[in-house]
C-alpha positions as CSV (number, residue, x, y, z in Angstrom):
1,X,-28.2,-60.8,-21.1
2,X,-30.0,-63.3,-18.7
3,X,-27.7,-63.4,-16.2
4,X,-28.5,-62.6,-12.7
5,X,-25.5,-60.0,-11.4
6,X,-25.1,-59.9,-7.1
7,X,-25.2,-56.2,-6.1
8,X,-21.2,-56.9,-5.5
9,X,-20.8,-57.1,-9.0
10,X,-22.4,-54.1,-10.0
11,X,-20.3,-51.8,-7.7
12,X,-17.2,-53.9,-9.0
13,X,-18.3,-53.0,-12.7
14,X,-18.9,-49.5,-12.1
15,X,-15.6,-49.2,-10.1
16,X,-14.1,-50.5,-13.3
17,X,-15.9,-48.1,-15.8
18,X,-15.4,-45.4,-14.3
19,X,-11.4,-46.2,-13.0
20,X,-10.2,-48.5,-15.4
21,X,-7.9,-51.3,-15.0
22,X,-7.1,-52.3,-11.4
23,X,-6.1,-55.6,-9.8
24,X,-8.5,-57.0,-6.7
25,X,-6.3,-56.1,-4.1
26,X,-6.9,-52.6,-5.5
27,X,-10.4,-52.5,-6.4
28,X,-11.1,-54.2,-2.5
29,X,-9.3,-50.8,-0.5
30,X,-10.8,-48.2,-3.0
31,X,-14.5,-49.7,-3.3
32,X,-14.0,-50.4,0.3
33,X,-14.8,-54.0,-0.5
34,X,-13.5,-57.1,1.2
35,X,-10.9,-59.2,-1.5
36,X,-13.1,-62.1,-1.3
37,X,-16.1,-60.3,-2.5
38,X,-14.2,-58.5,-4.9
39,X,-12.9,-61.6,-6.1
40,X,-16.5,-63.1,-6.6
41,X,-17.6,-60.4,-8.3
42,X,-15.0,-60.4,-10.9
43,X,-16.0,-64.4,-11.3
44,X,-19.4,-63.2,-12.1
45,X,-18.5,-60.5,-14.3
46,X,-16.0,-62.9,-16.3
47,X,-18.6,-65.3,-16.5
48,X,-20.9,-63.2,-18.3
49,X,-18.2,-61.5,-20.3
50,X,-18.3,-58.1,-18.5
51,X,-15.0,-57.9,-17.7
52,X,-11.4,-59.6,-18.6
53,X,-8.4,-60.5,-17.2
54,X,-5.0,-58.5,-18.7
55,X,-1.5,-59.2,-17.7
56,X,0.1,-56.4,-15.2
57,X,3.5,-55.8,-16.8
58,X,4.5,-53.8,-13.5
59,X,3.4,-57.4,-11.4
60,X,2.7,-60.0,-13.3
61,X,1.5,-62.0,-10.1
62,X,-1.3,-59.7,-9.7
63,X,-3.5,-59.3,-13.4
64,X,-5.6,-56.6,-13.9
65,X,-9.0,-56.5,-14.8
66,X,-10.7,-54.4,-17.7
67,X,-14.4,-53.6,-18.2
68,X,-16.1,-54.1,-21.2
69,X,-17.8,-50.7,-21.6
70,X,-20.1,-51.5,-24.4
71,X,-22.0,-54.8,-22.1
72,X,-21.1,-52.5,-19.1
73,X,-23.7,-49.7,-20.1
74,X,-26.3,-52.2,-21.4
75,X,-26.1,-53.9,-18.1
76,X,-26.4,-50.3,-16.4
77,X,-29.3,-49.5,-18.7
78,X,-31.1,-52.7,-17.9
79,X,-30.0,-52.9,-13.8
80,X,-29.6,-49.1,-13.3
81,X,-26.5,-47.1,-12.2
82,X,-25.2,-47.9,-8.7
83,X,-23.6,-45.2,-6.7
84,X,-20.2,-45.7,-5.3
């Protein structure tokens, strides 16, 4: 994994890991995040195929997103954990 990850990203990944499936709005009040940087991280993480997009059957105007836990903990191993 070449990819360059903004510390965003990482906080948004381990938010994910460790909470599961949320939508931005949600991940932005609990990581105490502003939505636009919640929402750039997620492009970052879907761009290198750290997280995807699932529908919300409670909202489906607001999708969840889902970490992939298996490039999640190679990309802790290689960055290092970041506290939340």
């Amino acid at each position: 994994m070449s990819m360059e990850l903004p510390m965003s990203a990482l906080i948004v990944l381990d938010f994910l890991t460790k909470k599961g499936p949320h939508s931005p709005k949600v991940i932005s009040k609990k990581a105490n995040l502003p939505l636009r940087t919640v929402s750039f991280a997620l492009r970052h993480l879907r761009k290198g195929k750290l997280c995807r997009r699932i529908p919300n059957l409670s909202d489906m105007r607001q999708p969840l997103y889902i970490a992939d836990n298996e490039r999640a903990r190679a990309v802790f191993l290689r960055f290092g954990k970041v506290p939340m």
